[in-house]
Structure formats: C-alpha cells, structure tokens
C-alpha positions as CSV (number, residue, x, y, z in Angstrom):
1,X,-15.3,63.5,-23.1
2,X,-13.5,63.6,-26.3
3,X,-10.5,65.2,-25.2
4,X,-10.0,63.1,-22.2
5,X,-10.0,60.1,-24.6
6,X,-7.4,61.6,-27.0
7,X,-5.6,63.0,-23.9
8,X,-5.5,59.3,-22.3
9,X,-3.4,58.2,-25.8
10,X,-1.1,61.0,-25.6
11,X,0.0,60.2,-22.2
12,X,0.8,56.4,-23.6
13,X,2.7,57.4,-26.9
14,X,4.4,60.2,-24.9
15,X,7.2,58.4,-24.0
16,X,7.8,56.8,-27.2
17,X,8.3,59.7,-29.6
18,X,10.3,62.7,-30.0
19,X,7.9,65.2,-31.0
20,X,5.1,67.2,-29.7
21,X,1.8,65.9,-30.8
22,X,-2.2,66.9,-29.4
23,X,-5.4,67.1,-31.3
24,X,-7.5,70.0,-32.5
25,X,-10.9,71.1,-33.4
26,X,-12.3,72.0,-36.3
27,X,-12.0,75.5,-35.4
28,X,-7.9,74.8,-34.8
29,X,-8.4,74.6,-31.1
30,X,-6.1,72.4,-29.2
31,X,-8.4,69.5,-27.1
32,X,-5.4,67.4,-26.3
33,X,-1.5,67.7,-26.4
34,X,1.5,66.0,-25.2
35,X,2.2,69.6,-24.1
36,X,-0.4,70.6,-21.5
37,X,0.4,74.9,-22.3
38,X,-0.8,74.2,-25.5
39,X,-4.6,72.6,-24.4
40,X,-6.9,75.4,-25.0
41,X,-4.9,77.7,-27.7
42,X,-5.4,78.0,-31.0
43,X,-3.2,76.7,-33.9
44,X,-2.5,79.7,-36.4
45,X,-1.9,77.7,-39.3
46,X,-4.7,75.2,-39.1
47,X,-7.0,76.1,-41.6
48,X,-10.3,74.1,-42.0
49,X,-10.3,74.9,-45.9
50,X,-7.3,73.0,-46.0
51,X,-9.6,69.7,-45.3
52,X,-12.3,70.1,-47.7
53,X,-10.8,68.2,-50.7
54,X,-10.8,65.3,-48.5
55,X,-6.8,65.2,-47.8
56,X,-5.4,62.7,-45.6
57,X,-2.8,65.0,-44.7
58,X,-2.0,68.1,-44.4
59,X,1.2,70.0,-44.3
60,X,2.5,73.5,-43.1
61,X,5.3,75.1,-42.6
62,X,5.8,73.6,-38.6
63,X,3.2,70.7,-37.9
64,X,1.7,68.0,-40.3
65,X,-2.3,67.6,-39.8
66,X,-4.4,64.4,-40.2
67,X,-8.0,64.5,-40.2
68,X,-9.9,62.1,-37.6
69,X,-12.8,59.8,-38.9
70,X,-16.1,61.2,-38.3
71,X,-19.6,60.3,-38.9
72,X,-20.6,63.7,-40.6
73,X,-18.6,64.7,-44.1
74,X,-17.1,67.6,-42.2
75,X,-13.6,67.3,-40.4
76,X,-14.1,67.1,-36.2
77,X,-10.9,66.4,-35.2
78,X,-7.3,66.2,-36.3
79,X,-4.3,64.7,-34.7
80,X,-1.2,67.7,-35.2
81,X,2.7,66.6,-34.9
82,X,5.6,69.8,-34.1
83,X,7.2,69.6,-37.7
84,X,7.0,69.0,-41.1
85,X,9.8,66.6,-42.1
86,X,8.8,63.0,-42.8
87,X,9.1,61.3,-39.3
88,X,6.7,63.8,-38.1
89,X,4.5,62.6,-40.8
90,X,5.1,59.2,-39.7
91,X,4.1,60.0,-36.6
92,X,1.0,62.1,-36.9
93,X,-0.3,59.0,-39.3
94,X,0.2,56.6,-36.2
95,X,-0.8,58.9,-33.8
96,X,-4.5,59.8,-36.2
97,X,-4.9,55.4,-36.2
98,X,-4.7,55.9,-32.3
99,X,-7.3,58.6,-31.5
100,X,-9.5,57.1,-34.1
101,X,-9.5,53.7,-32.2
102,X,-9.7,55.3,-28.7
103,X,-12.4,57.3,-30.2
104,X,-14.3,54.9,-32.2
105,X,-14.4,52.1,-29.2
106,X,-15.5,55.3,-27.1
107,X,-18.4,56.1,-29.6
108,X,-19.5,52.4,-30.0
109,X,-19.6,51.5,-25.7
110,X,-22.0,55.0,-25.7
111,X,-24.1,53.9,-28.4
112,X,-24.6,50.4,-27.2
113,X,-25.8,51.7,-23.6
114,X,-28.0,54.0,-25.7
115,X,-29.3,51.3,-27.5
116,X,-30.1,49.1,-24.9
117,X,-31.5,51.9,-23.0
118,X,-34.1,52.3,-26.0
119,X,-34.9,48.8,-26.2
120,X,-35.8,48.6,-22.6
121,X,-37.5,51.7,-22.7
122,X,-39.7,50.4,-25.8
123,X,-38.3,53.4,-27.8
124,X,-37.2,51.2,-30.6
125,X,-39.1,49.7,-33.2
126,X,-38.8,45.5,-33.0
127,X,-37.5,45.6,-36.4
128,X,-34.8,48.2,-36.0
129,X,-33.4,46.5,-33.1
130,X,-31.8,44.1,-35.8
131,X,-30.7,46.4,-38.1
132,X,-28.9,49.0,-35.4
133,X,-27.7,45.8,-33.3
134,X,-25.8,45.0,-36.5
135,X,-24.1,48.2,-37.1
136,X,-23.2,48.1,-33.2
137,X,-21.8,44.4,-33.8
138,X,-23.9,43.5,-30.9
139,X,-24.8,39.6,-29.8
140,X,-28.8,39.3,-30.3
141,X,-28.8,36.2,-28.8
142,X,-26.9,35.9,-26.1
143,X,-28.4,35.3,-22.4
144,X,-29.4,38.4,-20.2
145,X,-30.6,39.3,-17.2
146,X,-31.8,42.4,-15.9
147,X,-31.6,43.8,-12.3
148,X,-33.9,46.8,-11.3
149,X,-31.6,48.5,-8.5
150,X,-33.8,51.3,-6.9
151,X,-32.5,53.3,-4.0
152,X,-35.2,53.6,-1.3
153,X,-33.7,56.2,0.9
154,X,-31.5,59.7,0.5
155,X,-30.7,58.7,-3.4
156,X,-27.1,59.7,-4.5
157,X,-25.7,60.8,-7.7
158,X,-22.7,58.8,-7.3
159,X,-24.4,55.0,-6.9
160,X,-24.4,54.6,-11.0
161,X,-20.9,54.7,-11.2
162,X,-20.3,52.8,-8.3
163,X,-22.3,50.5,-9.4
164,X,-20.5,50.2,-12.8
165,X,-16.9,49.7,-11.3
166,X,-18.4,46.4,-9.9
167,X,-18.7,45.4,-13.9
168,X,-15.6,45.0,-15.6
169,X,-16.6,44.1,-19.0
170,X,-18.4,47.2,-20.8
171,X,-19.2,45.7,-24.2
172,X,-21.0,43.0,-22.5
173,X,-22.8,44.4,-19.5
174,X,-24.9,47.6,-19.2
175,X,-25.4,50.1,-15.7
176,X,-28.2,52.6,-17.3
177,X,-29.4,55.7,-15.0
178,X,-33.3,55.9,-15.5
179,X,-33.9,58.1,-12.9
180,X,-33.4,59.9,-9.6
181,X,-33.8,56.9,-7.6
182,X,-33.6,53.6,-10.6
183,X,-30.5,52.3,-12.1
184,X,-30.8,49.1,-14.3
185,X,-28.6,46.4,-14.8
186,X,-28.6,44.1,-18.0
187,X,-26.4,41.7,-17.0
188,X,-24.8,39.0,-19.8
189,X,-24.8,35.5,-18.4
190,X,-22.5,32.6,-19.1
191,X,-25.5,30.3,-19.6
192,X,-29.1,30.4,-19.4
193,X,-29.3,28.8,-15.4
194,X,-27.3,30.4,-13.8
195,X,-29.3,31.6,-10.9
196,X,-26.7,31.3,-7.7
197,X,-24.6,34.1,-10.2
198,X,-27.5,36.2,-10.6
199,X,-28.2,36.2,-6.8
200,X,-24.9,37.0,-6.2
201,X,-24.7,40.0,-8.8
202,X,-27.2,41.3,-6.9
203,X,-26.0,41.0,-3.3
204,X,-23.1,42.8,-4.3
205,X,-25.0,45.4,-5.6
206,X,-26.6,46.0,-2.8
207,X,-23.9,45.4,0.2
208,X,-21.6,47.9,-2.2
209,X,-24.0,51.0,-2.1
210,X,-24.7,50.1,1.7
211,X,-21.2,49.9,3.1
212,X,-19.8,53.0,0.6
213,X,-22.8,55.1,0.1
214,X,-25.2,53.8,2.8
215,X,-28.0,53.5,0.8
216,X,-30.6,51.0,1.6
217,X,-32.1,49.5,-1.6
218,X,-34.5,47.1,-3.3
219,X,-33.4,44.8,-6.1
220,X,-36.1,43.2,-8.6
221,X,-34.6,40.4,-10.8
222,X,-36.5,39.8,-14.2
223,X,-36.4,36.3,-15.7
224,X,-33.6,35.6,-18.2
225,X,-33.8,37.2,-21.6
226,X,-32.8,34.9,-24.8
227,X,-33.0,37.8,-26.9
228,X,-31.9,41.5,-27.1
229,X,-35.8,42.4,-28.4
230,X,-37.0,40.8,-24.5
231,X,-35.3,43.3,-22.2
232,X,-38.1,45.9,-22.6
233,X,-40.5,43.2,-21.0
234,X,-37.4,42.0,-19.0
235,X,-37.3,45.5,-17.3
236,X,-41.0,45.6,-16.6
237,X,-40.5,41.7,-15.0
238,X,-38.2,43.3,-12.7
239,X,-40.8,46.1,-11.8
240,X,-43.4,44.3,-11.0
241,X,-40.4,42.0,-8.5
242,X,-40.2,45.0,-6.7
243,X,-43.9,46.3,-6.4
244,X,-45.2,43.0,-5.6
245,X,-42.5,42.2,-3.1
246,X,-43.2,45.4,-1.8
247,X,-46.9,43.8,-1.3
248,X,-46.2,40.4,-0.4
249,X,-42.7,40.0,0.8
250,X,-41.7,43.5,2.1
251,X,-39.1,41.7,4.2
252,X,-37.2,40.8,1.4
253,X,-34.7,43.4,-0.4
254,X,-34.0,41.2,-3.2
255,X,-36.7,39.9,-5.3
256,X,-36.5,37.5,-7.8
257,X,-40.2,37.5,-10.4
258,X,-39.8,33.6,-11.0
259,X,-40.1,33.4,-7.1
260,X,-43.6,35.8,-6.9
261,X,-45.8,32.6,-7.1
262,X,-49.4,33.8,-6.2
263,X,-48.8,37.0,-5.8
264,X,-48.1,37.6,-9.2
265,X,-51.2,36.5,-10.3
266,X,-53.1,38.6,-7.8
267,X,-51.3,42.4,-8.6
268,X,-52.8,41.2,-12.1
269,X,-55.9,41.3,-11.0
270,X,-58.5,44.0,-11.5
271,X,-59.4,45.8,-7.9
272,X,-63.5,45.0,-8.0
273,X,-62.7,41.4,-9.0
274,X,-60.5,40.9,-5.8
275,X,-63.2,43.1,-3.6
276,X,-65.9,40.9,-5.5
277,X,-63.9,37.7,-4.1
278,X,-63.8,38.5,-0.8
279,X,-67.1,39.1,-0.4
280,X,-67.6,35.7,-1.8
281,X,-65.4,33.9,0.6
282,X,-66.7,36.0,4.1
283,X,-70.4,35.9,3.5
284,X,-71.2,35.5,7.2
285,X,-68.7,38.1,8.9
286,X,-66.1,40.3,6.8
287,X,-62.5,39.5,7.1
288,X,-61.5,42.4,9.5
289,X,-63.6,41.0,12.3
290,X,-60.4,38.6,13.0
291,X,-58.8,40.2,15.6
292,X,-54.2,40.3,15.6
293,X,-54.2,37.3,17.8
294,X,-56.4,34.9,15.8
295,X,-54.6,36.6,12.3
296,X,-51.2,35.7,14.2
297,X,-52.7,31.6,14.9
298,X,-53.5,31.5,11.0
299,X,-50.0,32.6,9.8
300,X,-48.1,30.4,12.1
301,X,-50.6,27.8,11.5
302,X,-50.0,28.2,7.4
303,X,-46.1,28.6,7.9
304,X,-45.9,25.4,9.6
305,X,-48.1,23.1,6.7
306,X,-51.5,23.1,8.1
307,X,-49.4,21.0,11.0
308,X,-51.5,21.1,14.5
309,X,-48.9,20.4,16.6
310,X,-45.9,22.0,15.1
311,X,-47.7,25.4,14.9
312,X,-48.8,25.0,18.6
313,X,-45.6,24.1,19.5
314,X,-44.3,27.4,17.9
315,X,-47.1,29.2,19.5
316,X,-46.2,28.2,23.0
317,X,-50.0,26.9,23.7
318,X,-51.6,23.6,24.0
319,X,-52.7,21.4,20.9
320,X,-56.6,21.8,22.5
321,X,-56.2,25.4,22.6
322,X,-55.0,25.6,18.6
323,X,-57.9,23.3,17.7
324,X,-60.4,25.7,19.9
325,X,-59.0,28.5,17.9
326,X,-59.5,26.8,14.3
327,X,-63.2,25.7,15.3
328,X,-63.7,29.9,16.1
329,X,-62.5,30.6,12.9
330,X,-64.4,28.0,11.1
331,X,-67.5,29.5,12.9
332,X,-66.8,33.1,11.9
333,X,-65.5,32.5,8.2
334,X,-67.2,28.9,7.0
335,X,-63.8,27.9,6.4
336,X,-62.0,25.0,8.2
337,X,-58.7,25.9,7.7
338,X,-57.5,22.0,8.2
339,X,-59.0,20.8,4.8
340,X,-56.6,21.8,2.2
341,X,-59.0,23.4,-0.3
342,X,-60.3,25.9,2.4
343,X,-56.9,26.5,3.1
344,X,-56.0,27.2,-0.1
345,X,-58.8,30.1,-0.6
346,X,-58.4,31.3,2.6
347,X,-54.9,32.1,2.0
348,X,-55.3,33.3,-1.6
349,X,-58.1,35.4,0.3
350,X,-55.4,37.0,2.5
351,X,-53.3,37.8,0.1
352,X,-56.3,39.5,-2.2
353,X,-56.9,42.0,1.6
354,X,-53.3,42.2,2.1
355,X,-53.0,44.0,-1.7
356,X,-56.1,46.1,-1.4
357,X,-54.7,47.4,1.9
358,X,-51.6,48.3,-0.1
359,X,-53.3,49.8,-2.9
360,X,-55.4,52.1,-0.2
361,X,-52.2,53.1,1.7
362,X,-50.5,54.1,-1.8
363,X,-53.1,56.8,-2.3
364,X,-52.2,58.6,1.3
C-alpha cells in the first residue's frame, strides 16, 4: 500500500523536476520511481549501514538518499534523486517532506478506522480510548451515529468499498468490514438532531448496493453517540434495530432503535417470563385457538385505533358483524378488546407469541 502512496506523489512532482527520483526499501529495493524500469530493482549503492548514525542525508557517487520517518529506530524507506550535485539534494529533501506527508496522513486514516473498530468492538480499555484518541488528534466529542449495514442475500466483497465512495470525508466518517455479511457505518453528524440526514445516509446505502451490486439489505440505526467511548454500545443499539425489526417489523429494511417502542422491551425479556405471561392473560383457551380470520379482525381493528366503524369499513363487513366478532373474542380470551387497558395487554400479548414464534423458528 505503501508504494502506491509514494507512487501517487511521484506522478504529481513528475512534471516539475528534472531528475529521476523513486523510493526504496531498506534492503535498497526500488517501491516507487518516476521511472517505472526501475520499480522492483535494486540500488547498488544503497547501503543500510550508511543510515545508522542517524544522517538526514546521504550521498554517493550518483543519487543523494534521505531517510523517511518511521515509527521504529530503524530506516523503512528513503526517497533517492539521479545525482549528487546540490539541486538533486534539494530535491530529494522536498521530495522526502512529500512521501512523509502522503505517508503519515496514510498511516493516521488506517489507524483511526482501527481504532474505532476497537472501540466498537469493546477491545479497548475506556481509559485508553483518551489517551490513543489524542495521539490520533481525534474529536472525542463530537456527534456520531452508527449504521449496521448487513447484506441479507449473496454477500459481495466489493459492497465495503462501494459503500465508502458514498463518504467523502475519511478523517471524519468510518465504513469498517466486520464480517462476511456486516459493514458498519459511524457516521459524524453536523448536530445532534439531525434525523431526516441520518434516514437519508441510510437510504442511500441501501438503493446504492441494490442498483450496482443487487444486494438486498437491512439497515439498523443506533441512537446518536455524544462520545467516542459510546459507539461500542452504539453498535450493539444498531443490532438489536435489526433483530427486533426482524421480529416485529420485518417489512421494514431500515430500522431506526429510537423507533422499536414495545418491542424493545419485550426481546429484553427472559423467554419463561414472556411464556409465564401468556399463560396469565389466556387462562380460559390458549392464544392459538384464534383462527387467521379472527387474528386478521384484531390487527385491522388495532391499526385503525380501537375505531368500530373505520376497521369495519376497511374490512368490507358490517359494523354488527365487527361487534359479533369482538363479543367472540371477548368470550374465548376474557378480553374485550374495546376497553383500552384490555387492549393494551392484549396487544403487548401478541407481540410476547409473535417473538416466541421467532425465537422457535431460529432454532430450525
């Protein structure tokens, strides 16, 4: 990767000076150079010993050698110039400045992903997250978001980077690969609401990898971070968006955690409290004695407000016939669904069966 950095230079100075210049190895190498014969050969008079008193520069009898900053006391890299007369020096001290910026901004965009990487993956300690976001001249405080972008079907290779073309500014926003199937978003945000942006990030998301890679996918949405130290439980906000949506609102392909409401509370829940529940709420006749067509009447009946003659409006049947239906399902359940509170439980109730079900399917 390094070499395609220091090449990426050489093609903008090109132009502008007289002289051959590239980069080597520490093992005299060439990695990069102005002349693409050279990229691969191997400079007789580089020497490494040359290096080890800490020069700046170093010259021979046809090219002038700096040394490249590097993290380790030993030499990495060093920018070469053809000739040894004092232009060439000039140039091979301009040229060293170059790679080391190209390289250094390199080194520090990798490191942040890594970082952030760790944090959401909770393999940083809380109070390192300080120290290293210092050294990385990151922004602790700023607003974050972050998107949970998993391919459901035929996964590709190729959606992380096409998903980091549609983010322009790399020091600020963050496409990690988790896995075959996950990539994760931590988006910066102008301001702390800022929703309608957030939505939008993520439809783009999605109606990119669908119209170039057609890839069908599922977007969980976490709640906005304040602080670099909250994306780990950011990340697992935006995981729990996409298993309860894929419970409750399996319609959906984006879903944002502020929006779970109950169903949040219920994938909480321990499994023999929500069994215990149930069987507190049908003691006369279990809940799967409602047959399709009276389960249909109580959906359209709670998606309409508990409203009589909207829902038998949208039903196509008469107001009499609704009201015979609620009086059967009072009968069978004890639960008159047109008093409020027994609406409430009974739909809680529903939603407790509809993620047992789930949880019984997931081990098929």
């Amino acid at each position: 990767m390094s070499s395609r950095i220091f090449q990426n230079v050489i093609i903008q100075m090109k132009d502008s000076v007289d002289r051959t210049l590239g980069v080597v190895d520490e093992q005299g190498f060439v990695v990069a150079s102005s002349e693409l014969a050279m990229i691969g050969s191997r400079l007789d008079d580089f020497h490494l010993s040359d290096f080890e008193g800490g020069e700046q520069t170093v010259a021979t009898a046809s090219r002038i050698y700096c040394p490249l900053s590097s993290p380790s006391p030993k030499l990495d890299y060093a920018a070469f110039t053809e000739g040894n007369d004092s232009m060439s020096r000039t140039i091979c001290a301009i040229a060293a400045v170059a790679f080391n910026e190209a390289k250094n901004n390199y080194e520090e965009k990798h490191n942040k992903a890594a970082f952030v990487k760790n944090i959401i993956s909770d393999n940083i300690l809380p109070g390192d997250v300080y120290v290293r976001a210092k050294e990385l001249h990151f922004v602790t405080d700023e607003p974050r978001v972050v998107l949970l972008v998993r391919q459901m079907e035929n996964p590709d290779v190729a959606a992380v980077e096409l998903v980091q073309r549609l983010f322009v500014d790399k020091q600020k926003d963050f496409v990690l690969n988790i896995n075959e199937t996950d990539i994760v978003v931590v988006k910066s945000l102008p301001s702390a609401n800022c929703p309608e942006e957030i939505l939008k990030t993520a439809k783009t998301i999605e109606k990119t990898l669908m119209e170039e890679l057609g890839i069908k996918t599922v977007i969980g949405i976490s709640t906005n971070a304040r602080h670099l130290r909250e994306l780990a439980d950011k990340y697992k906000e935006a995981q729990v968006a996409i298993d309860v949506g894929r419970v409750f609102e399996s319609e959906k392909s984006i879903i944002n955690y502020e929006n779970l409401g109950l169903g949040r509370i219920i994938y909480q829940l321990p499994t023999t409290l929500c069994e215990m529940f149930l069987n507190e709420v049908f003691k006369k006749k279990p809940i799967e004695t409602l047959d399709e067509d009276t389960l249909e009447t109580i959906n359209k009946f709670f998606e309409n407000n508990l409203n009589v003659s909207e829902t038998s409006r949208k039903l196509y049947v008469h107001r009499n016939t609704l009201v015979y239906r609620l009086e059967k399902i009072k009968k069978i359940t004890g639960l008159d669904l047109r008093e409020f509170d027994h609406a409430i439980v009974f739909k809680v109730a529903m939603m407790v069966k509809q993620y047992l079900d789930s949880l019984n399917n997931s081990k098929y």
